[in-house]
N, C-alpha and C positions, 0 to 999 in steps of 0.2 A: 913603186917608189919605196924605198927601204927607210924606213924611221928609228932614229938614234935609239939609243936607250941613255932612257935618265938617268943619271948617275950620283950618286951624293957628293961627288966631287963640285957634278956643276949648280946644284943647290947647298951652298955652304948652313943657310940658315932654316932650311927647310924641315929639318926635323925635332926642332922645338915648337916651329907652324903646327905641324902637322899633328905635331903630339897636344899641343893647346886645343885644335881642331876636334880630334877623337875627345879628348875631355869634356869640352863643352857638349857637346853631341851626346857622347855617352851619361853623365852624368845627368840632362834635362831629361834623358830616355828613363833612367830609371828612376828621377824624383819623380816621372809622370806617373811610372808602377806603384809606388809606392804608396800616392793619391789612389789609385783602381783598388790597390788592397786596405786602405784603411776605409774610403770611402764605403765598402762590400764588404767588411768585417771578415776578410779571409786571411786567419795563420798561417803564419810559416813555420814549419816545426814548433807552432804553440807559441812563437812569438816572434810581429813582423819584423823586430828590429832586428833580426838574422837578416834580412836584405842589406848589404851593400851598399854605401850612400856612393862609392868612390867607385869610377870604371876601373882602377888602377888595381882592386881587389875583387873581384869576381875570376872565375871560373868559367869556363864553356860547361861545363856539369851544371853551374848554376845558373846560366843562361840557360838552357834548356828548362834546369826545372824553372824559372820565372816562366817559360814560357806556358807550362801547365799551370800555373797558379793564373795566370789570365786566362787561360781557357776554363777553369773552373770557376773563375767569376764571372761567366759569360761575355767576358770580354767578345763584339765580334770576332769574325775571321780578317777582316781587315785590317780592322785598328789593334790586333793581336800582333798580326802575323810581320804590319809596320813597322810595332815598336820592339818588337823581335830583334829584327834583322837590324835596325839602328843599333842594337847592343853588340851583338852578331858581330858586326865588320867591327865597329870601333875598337872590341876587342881583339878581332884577328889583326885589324891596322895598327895597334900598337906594340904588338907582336912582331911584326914585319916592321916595324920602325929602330927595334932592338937587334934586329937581324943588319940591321942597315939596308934591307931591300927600299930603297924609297919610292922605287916604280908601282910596285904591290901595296904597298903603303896607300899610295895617293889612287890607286885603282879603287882599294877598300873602302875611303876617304869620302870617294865618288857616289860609293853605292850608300854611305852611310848617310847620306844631305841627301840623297835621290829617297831613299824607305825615310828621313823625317821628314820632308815636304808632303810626303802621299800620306801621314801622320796628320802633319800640321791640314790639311786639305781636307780631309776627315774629319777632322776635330771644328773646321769649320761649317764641315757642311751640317755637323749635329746641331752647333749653336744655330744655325738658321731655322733646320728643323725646330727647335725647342724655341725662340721667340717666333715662329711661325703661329705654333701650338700654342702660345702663351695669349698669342693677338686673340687669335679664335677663341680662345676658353673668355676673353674678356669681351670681347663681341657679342658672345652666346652670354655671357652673365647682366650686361647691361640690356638684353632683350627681354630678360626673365625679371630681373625689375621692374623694366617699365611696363610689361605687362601685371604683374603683381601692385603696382601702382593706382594702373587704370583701373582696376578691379575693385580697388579701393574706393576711388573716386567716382565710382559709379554706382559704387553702394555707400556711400557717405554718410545717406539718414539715416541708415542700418547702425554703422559702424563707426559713427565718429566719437562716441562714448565707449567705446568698448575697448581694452586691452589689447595692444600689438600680437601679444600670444594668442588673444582668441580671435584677431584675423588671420594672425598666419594660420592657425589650426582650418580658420575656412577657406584657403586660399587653396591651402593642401586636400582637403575633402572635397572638392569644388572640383580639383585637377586642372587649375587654373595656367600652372606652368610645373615641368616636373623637374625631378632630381634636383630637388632645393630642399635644404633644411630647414625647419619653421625657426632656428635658431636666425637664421640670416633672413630670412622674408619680416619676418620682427625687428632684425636692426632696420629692412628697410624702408618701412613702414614708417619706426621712429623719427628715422631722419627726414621722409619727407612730410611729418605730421611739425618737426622741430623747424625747419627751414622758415629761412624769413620773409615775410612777404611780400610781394613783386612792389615794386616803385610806381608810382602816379607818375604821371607825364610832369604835374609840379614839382614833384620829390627831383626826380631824375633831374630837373633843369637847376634845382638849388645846388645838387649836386656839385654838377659840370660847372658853376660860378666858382663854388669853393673852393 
């Protein structure tokens, strides 16, 4: 079956869309660059604000080189090569918008929402990664207190006169729990030396009236 060709006759308004389209697209691509290079302290010719805020003023010369300034901020290959090709088309589709091809246009258009989705999808999948990471490191830190805790309470005759620095120092020589600062086993100490002390079943019920 033979399919028309689109023509800018039969989208009168279409390429003000389209051109809003590329802009938004292109412009979110490269504020996201511009976060990757200030975030990773990477220059651009000695200073980042040679980057382009506006798709409307870039270069395919400087599209490429953005593309080596993410590869040298270890940008993955992924989420490199994503936010690449999102600049990539936006640029070649506003080109082809000036031409009045509107068919190549909205082909580019395509590919430019296709490489920011597999961006945006990315970008998600890290932030689960990283509160994944973040649950677990707090997991593992309230295990390491309450052990550092028990420790305490179970040498209480020992240590209930004694300085929070000089239990964390025995907590630490002891190897009671590892990869902890005696700076933080001392706050946690204090805090649960400072905490107030649990309610009688009378306390608790004056409470619950009040």
């Amino acid at each position: 079956m033979n399919q028309s060709k689109i023509s800018d006759d039969s989208l009168p308004n279409a390429s003000e869309e389209i051109i809003k389209a590329f802009e938004r697209l292109g412009n979110e691509a490269l504020a996201r660059i511009r976060e990757i290079i200030i975030s990773k302290k990477i220059k651009i010719d000695g200073d980042d604000t040679d980057l382009p805020n506006d798709i409307n003023n870039i270069s395919f010369q400087m599209i490429y080189y953005i593309y080596s300034v993410l590869v040298k901020a270890g940008v993955s290959e992924y989420e490199g090569n994503s936010i690449y090709y999102v600049v990539l088309f936006c640029e070649a589709g506003l080109l082809e918008v000036k031409k009045r091809n509107t068919e190549l246009a909205i082909k580019h258009l395509c590919r430019a929402f296709s490489y920011s989705e597999k961006f945006n999808d990315y970008q998600q999948i890290l932030l689960s990664q990283k509160i994944k990471n973040a649950r677990k490191r707090h997991t593992e830190n309230y295990a390491l207190k309450d052990d550092a805790i028990a420790y305490y309470e179970d040498n209480i005759d020992l240590l209930k006169n004694k300085s929070t620095e000089y239990i964390a120092a025995q907590i630490l020589t002891n190897k009671i729990i590892p990869n902890t600062t005696k700076r933080t086993i001392a706050h946690w100490i204090s805090e649960h030396r400072n905490r107030p002390p649990p309610m009688t079943g009378f306390e608790f019920l004056l409470n619950s009236i009040n």
